[in-house]
C-alpha positions in Angstrom: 25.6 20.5 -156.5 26.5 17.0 -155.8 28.6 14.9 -158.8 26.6 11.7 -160.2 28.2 9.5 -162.3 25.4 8.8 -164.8 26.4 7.1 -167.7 23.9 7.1 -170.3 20.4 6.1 -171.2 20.5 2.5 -170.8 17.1 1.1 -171.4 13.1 1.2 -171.4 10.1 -1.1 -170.8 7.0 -0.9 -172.8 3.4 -2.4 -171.9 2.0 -3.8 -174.8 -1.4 -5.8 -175.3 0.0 -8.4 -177.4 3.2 -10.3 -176.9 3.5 -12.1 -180.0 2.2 -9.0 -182.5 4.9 -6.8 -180.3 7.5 -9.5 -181.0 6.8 -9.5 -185.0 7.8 -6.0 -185.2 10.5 -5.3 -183.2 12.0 -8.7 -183.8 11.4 -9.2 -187.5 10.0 -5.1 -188.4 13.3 -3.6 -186.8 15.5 -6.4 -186.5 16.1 -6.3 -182.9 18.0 -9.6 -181.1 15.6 -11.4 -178.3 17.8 -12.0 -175.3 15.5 -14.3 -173.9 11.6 -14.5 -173.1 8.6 -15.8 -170.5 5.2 -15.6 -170.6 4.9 -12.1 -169.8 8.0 -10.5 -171.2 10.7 -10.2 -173.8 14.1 -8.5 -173.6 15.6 -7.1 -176.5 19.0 -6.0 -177.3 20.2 -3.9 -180.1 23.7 -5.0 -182.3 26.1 -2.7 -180.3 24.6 -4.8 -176.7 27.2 -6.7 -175.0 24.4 -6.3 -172.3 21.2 -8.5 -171.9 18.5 -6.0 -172.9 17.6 -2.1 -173.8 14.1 -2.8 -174.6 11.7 -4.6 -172.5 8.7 -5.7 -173.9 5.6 -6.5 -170.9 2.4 -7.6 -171.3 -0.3 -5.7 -170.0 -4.2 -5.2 -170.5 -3.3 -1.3 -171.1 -0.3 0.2 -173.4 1.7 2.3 -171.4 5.8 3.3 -170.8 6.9 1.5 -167.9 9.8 2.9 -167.4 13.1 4.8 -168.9 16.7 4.0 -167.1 20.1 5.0 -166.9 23.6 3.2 -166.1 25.4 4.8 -163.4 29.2 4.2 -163.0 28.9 2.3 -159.8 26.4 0.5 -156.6 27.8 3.3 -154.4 26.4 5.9 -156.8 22.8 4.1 -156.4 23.0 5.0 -152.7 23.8 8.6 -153.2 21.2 8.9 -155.7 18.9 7.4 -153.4 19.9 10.1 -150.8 18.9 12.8 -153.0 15.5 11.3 -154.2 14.6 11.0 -150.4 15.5 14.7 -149.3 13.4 15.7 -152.9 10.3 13.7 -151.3 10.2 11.6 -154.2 8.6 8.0 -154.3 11.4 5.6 -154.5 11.1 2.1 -154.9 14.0 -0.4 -155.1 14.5 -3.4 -157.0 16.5 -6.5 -155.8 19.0 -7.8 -157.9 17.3 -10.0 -161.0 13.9 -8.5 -160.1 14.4 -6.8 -163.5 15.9 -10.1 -165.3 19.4 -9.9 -166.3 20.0 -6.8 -163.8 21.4 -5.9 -160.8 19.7 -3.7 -158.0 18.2 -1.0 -159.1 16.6 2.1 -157.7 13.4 3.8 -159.4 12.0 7.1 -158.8 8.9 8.9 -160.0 10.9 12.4 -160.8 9.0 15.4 -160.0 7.6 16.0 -163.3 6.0 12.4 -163.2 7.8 10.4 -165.7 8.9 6.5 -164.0 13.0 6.7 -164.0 15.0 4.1 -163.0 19.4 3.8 -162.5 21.3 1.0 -162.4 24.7 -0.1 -162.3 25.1 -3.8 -163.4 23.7 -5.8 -166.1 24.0 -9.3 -167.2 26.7 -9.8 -170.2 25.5 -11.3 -173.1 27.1 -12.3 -176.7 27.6 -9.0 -178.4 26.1 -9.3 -182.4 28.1 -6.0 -183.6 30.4 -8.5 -186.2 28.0 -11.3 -186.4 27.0 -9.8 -189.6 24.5 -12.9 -190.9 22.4 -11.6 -187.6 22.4 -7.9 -189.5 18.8 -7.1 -191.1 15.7 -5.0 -191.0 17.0 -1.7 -188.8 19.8 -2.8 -188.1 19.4 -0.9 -185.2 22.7 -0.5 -182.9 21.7 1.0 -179.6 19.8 3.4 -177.3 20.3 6.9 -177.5 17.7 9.1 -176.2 13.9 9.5 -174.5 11.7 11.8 -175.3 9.3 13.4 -172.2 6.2 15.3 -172.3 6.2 17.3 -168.9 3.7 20.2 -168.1 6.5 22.7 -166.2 9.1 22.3 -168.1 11.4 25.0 -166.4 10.9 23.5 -163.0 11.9 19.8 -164.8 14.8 21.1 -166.6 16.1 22.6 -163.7 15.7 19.6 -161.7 18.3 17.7 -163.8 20.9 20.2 -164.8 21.0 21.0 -161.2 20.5 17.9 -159.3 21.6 15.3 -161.9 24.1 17.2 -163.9 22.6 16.9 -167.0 24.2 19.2 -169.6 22.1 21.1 -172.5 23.0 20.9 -175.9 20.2 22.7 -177.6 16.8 24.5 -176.4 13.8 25.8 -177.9 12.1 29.2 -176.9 8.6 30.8 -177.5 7.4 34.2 -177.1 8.3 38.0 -178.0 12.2 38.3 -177.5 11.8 40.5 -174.5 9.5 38.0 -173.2 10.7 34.3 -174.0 10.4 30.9 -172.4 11.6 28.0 -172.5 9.6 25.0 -174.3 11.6 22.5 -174.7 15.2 21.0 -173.9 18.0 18.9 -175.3 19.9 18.0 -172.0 22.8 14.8 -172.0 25.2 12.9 -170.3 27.0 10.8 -172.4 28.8 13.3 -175.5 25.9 13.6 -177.8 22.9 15.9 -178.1 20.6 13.8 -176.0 19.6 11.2 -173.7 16.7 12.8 -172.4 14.6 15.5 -174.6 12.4 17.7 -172.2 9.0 19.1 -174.1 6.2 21.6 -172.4 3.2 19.3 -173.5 0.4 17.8 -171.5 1.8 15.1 -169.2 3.4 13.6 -167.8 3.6 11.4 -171.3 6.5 9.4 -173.5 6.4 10.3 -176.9 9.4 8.3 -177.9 12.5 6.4 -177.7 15.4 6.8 -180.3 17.3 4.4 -181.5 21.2 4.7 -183.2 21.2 3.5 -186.8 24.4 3.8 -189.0 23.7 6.4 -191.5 20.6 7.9 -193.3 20.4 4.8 -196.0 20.5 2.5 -193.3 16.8 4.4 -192.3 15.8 4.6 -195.7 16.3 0.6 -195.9 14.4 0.4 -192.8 11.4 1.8 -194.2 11.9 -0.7 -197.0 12.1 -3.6 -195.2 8.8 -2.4 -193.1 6.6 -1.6 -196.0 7.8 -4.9 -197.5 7.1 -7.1 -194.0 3.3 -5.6 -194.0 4.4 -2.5 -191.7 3.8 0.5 -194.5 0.8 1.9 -192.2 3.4 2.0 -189.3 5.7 4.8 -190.6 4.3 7.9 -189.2 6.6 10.6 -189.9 8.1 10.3 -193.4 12.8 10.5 -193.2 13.9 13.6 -193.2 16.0 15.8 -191.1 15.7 17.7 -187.8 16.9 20.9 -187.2 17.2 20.3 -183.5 20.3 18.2 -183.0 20.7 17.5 -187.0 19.9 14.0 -186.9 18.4 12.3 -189.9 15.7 10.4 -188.7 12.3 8.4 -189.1 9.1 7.9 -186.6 7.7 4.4 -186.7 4.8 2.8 -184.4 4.4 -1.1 -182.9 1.3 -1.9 -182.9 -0.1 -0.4 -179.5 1.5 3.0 -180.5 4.6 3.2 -178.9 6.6 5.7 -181.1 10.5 4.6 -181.8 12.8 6.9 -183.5 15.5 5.8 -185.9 17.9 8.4 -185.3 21.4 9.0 -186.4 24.0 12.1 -187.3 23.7 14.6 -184.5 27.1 15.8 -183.5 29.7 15.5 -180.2 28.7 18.0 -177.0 31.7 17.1 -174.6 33.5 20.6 -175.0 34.1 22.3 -171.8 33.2 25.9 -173.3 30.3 24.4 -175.5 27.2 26.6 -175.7 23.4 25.4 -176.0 22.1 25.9 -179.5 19.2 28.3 -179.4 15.9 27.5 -182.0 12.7 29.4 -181.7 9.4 27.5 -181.7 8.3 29.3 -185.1 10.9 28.4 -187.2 9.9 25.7 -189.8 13.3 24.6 -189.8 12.9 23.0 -186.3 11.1 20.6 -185.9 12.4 19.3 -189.7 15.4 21.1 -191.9 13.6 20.8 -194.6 10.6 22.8 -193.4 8.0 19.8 -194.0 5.0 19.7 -191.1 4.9 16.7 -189.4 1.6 14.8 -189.2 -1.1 15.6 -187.1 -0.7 12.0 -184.8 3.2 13.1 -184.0 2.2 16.3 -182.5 -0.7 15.5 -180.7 -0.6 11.5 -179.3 1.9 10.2 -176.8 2.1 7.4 -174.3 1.0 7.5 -170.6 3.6 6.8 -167.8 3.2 4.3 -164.9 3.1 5.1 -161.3 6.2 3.1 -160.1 4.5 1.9 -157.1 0.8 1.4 -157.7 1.3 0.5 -161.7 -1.5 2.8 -162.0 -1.2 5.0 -165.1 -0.2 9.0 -164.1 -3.0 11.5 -164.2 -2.2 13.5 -167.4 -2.9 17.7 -167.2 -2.0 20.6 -169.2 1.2 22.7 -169.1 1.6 25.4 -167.3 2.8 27.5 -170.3 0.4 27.4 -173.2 1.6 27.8 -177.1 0.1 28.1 -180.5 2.7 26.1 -181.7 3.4 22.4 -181.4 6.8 20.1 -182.0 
């Protein structure tokens, strides 16, 4: 297995229908810092950023994820990527540096379970807001962590980056008879926390969100807060609470074309050479939330279609191969 030097999740571009409704609620509902703008886009930073964006926001006639990228340690990693993604028959598309503003060349794939990927190595610097403390409010949100894939074979996917990518798994979720399990979904990493990409057996290929690193659980709480009191109330989907998968304390919000973000924060360090996946079955009500509360009908059902990364043209979306009565 070849060695990639993948750093983390660094970013993600949405498609939304509205520039200026988008930028009310990311900007003032969750207190994210505009880089910069045009007519068709705005990039976001979160506090933590010394770089120029981790959200891109794009106008489009149709809602959609764009894309999800990582930062890899160096340009000649880009070219060894690109190696593999050629011998996998993948469709590959590169990007000239600033094509993406504020970044360097980039290479984007559409990985075999459908979702638009894209790596990376350089990225524009920018003032970092981490101690500009007057600039704190709303979310207060710090950084990226994690994306959150609907695939339909999610053995083949999971496969695909522990094997090819060297993505680790921190935690996994079965279903079935314990003489007959299988997998359903996947926590799998690459910087030392439980996720940057979450792997789910749903119809797809679909994004159902990106997290988001907050402080601490009364950060969130404040969160809501200041969204109920901007006129955003209707927008909290999933009510705080905590997730048995990977601990974090956490709530599920909505901009207004349905792109799910997570507030996420308190899951744990993975980095240990002899650490061992965490095992959850898909019946326990502890799962999906510690305290055994069901999530709402929207979270486990509604997601976002993916673009094709060379045609723009939204991904057919089909069942899973493996069926289950259950949901997240």
């Amino acid at each position: 297995m070849a060695q990639f030097d993948i750093i983390r999740l660094a970013h993600a571009e949405f498609c939304v229908t509205d520039l200026e409704k988008a930028r009310d609620f990311y900007v003032g509902g969750l207190g994210f810092i505009e880089t910069e703008s045009d007519a068709n886009h705005i990039y976001l930073r979160a506090l933590e950023d010394a770089n120029h964006h981790c959200l891109v926001l794009t106008k489009a006639e149709k809602a959609s994820l764009h894309h999800i990228s990582y930062r890899v340690g160096s340009e000649d990693e880009l070219d060894r990527l690109a190696q593999l993604f050629l011998e996998n028959n993948l469709p590959v598309r590169w990007l000239a540096k600033d094509e993406e503003r504020g970044q360097g060349r980039a290479i984007r794939i559409q990985d075999p379970s459908g979702i638009p990927v894209e790596f990376f190595c350089e990225m524009e610097k920018v003032e970092r807001m981490l101690q500009k403390f007057t600039h704190h409010r709303a979310a207060r949100v710090k950084r990226i962590d994690h994306a959150n894939c609907l695939v339909t074979d999610i053995n083949m996917i999971n496969d695909w980056y522990m094997n090819n990518l060297g993505f680790r798994c921190s935690e996994y979720t079965v279903t079935g008879a314990a003489e007959e399990e299988t997998l359903w979904a996947s926590w799998l990493h690459r910087k030392p926390s439980v996720h940057d990409l979450a792997l789910i057996n749903e119809s797809g290929p679909r994004v159902h969100h990106i997290g988001f690193w907050i402080d601490d659980a009364k950060t969130i709480l404040d969160a809501c807060d200041h969204l109920a009191a901007a006129g955003y109330s209707a927008n909290i989907e999933r009510s705080p609470g905590r997730h048995g998968t990977s601990n974090a304390f956490f709530v599920y919000v909505r901009d207004p074309d349905g792109h799910r973000i997570e507030l996420y924060t308190g899951d744990y360090f993975t980095n240990d050479p002899d650490w061992e996946p965490v095992k959850w079955h898909l019946s326990d009500p502890q799962r999906a939330t510690f305290w055994g509360t069901e999530p709402p009908y929207s979270w486990k059902t509604e997601a976002m279609p993916v673009q094709h990364i060379l045609t723009g043209e939204l991904m057919e979306i089909t069942e899973p191969l493996l069926h289950s009565n259950h949901k997240k």
